[in-house]
N, C-alpha and C positions, 0 to 999 in steps of 0.2 A: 192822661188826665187833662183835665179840659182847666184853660183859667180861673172859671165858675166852679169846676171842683178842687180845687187847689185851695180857694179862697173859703169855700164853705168849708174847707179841712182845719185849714189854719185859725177860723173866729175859734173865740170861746165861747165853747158849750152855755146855754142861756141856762139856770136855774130853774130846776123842777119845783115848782108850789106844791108843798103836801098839805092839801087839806084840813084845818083843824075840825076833828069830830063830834066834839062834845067840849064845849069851857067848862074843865072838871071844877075848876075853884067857884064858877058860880054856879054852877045846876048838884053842886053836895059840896054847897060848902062850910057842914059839921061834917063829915070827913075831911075834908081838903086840911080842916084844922085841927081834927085829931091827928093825919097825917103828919105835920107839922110838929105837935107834942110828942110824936112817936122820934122822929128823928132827931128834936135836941134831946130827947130819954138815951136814944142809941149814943150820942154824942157823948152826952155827962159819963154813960159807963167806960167809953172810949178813954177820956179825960181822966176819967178815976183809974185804970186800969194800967195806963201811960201807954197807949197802939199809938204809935211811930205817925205824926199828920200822914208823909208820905204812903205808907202803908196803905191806910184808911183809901185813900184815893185809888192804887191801884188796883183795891178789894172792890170799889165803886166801881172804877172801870172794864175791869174784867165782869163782873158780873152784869154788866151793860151791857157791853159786847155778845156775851151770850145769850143777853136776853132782844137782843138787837134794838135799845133803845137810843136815839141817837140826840134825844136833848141828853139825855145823863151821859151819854157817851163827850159830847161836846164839853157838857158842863163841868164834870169832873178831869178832863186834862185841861182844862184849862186852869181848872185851881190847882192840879200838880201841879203846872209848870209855873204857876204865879209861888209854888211854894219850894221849889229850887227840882222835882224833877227834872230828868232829863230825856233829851227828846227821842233819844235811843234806848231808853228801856220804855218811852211811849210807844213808841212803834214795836218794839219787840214785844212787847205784852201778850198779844193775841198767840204768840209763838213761843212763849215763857219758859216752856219745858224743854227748848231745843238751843236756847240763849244761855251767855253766862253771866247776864245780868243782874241776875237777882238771888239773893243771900239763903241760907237754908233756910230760913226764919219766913222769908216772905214767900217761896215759895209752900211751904206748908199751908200758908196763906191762902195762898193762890189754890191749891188744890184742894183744900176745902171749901173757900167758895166756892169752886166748880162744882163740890157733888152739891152743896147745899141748892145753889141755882140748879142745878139739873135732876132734882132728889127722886123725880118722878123715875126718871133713867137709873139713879144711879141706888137711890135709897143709902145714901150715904153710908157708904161700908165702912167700916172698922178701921180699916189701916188709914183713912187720909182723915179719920176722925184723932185715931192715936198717934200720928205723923202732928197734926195739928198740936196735940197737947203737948208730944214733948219738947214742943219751941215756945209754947203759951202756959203759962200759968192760969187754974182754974177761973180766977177773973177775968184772966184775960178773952180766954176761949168764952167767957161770955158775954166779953164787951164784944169780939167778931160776932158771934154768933146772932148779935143783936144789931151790928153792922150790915149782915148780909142780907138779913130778913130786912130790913128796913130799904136796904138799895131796891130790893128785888119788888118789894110792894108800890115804890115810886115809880121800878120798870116798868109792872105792868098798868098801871094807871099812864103812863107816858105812852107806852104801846101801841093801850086798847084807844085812847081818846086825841090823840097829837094833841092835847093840849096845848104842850109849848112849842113854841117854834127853836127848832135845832138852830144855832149858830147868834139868838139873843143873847144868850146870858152874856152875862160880863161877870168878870168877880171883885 
């Protein structure tokens, strides 16, 4: 290995610019703000139902992660950890079923947002539906359920348009 590659080895990698495709909030933005009314509706049932903050966030980010959106991926560990998660079931997450991080209750959680994100796949079978209930009470199951639909329509809107730039938010 030559000087020249030693030293190209050692910089830091420069940061890939991804492109934004479409500014979703100005070119529709009566969606961007029924979008908006949709998530504090998912919120209020949240609130009314009592879903654990921390919860709510790992439902966000797991369903991020599947849906490979990487502002809401960003966005949401970052408000777990500004909300006392921790940085090892952050990183375990994507691995949740193989960890012993996480409590019956959440992963019930977890494995219903996965069929609900992946429903095309999965058609969300029975058992992670009735796995889900019997850790949720019927409000509950529909304050998630309003959770997950909500994360997954801000995915694919993050997705399809990079509207936001990964790593702005702040919380």
């Amino acid at each position: 290995m030559t000087a020249t590659d030693a030293a190209a080895a050692a910089a830091p990698a420069s940061p890939v610019q991804v492109p934004v495709r479409l500014d979703f909030d100005e070119h529709a933005p009566g969606f961007a703000k029924a979008m908006a009314h949709l998530d504090r509706a998912a919120t209020r049932e949240l609130d009314g139902a009592g879903i654990e903050p921390r919860l709510r966030e790992l439902v966000r980010i797991r369903a991020s992660q599947l849906n490979g959106c990487a502002y809401c991926i960003d966005m949401h560990t970052k408000d777990a950890r500004a909300i006392g998660e921790t940085e090892q079931r952050l990183y375990g997450l994507a691995a949740w079923r193989d960890t012993p991080y996480f409590t019956a209750r959440e992963r019930a959680a977890l494995a219903f947002t996965e069929s609900v994100t992946l429903m095309s796949q999965t058609h969300v079978p029975e058992r992670d539906y009735q796995d889900a209930a019997a850790e949720f009470s019927p409000a509950e199951m529909g304050a998630l359920t309003s959770l997950v639909v909500a994360i997954n329509a801000w995915n694919a809107i993050g997705v399809t348009t990079h509207a936001w730039e990964p790593g702005s938010y702040q919380p």
